[in-house]
C-alpha positions as CSV (number, residue, x, y, z in Angstrom):
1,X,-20.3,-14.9,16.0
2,X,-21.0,-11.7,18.2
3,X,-17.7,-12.2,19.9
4,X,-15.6,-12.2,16.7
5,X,-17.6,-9.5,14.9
6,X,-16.4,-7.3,18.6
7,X,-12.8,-8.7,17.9
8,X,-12.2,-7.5,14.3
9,X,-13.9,-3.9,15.4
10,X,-11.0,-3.6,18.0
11,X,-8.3,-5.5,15.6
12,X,-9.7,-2.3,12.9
13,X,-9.6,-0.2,15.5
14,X,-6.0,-0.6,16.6
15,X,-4.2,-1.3,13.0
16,X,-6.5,2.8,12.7
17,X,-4.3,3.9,15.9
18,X,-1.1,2.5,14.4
19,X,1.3,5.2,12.5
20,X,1.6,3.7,9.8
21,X,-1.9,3.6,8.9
22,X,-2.9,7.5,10.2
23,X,0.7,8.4,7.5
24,X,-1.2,6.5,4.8
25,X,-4.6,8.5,5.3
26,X,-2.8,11.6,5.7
27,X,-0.6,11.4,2.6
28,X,-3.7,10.4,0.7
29,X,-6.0,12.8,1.4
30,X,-3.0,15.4,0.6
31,X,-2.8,13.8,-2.6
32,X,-6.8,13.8,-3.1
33,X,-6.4,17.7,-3.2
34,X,-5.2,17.5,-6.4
35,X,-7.2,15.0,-8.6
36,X,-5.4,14.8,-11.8
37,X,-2.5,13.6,-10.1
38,X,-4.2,10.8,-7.5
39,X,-5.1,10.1,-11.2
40,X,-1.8,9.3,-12.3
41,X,-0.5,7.8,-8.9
42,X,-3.3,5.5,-9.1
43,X,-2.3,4.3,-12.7
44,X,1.3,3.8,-11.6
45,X,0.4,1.6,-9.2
46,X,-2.4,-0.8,-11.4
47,X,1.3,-0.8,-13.8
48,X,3.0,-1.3,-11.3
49,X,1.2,-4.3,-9.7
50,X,0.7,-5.7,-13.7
51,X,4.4,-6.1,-13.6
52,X,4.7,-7.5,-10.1
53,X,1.6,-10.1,-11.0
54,X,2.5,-11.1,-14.1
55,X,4.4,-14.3,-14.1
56,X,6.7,-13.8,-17.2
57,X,8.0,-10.2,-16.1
58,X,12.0,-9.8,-16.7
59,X,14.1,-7.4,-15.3
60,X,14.2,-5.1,-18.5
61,X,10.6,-4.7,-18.4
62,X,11.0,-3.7,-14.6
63,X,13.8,-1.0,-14.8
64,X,12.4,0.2,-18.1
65,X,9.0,0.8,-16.0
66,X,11.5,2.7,-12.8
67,X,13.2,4.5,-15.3
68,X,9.6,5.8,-17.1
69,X,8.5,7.1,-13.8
70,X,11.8,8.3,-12.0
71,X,11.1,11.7,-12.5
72,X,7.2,11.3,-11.3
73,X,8.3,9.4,-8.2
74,X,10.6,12.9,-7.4
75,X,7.4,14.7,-6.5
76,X,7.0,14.8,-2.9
77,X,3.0,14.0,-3.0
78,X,4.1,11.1,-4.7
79,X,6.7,10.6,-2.9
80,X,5.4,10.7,0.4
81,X,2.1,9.0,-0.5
82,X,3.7,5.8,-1.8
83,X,6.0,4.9,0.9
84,X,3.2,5.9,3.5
85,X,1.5,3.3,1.6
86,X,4.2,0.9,1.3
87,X,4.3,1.3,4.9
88,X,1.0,0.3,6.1
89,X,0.7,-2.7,3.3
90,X,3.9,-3.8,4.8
91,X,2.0,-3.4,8.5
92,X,-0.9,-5.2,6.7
93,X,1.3,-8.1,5.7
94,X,3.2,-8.6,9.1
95,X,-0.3,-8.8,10.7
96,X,-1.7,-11.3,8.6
97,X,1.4,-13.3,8.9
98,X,1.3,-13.1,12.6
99,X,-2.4,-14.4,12.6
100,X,-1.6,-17.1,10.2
101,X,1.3,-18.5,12.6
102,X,-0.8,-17.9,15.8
103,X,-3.6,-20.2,14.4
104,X,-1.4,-22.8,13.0
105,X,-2.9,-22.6,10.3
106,X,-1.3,-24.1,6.9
């Protein structure tokens, strides 16, 4: 177990090194300045991921949402701190798919 405790600290270590994840903790601690609006990022996204999860979401209820926070997604905290997160979730993703397939795992 030693051994793959000393795996995942270099497999944390180099997804740390990688771009997309130093963008992500720069952009957020940019947006951590200013704690009213991490506020309001951080309830866009639980609404956000409500209307991703839920299983009887239609389109209407999905541009109606876009359209509610156009103007909010036009600040370029917000801006910049949701597609450095998009970013490294996407990284995140690609990784764990990678794994999966390596391990044959099904």
């Amino acid at each position: 177990m030693r051994n793959a405790d000393e795996v995942v600290h270099r497999y944390v270590e180099d997804i740390k090194a990688t771009e997309e994840y130093r963008d992500y903790i720069h952009e957020k601690e940019k947006v951590k300045q200013f704690p009213e609006l991490k506020a309001q990022i951080d309830a866009y996204r639980r609404r956000n991921f409500e209307i991703q999860t839920s299983p009887d979401t239609v389109y209407d209820v999905i541009e109606k949402f876009e359209n509610e926070y156009a103007q909010f997604r036009e600040n370029p905290l917000v801006a910049d701190f949701l597609a450095a997160e998009l970013a490294f979730c996407r990284l995140m993703q690609l990784l764990s798919l990678k794994v999966t397939e390596e391990l044959d795992f099904e």
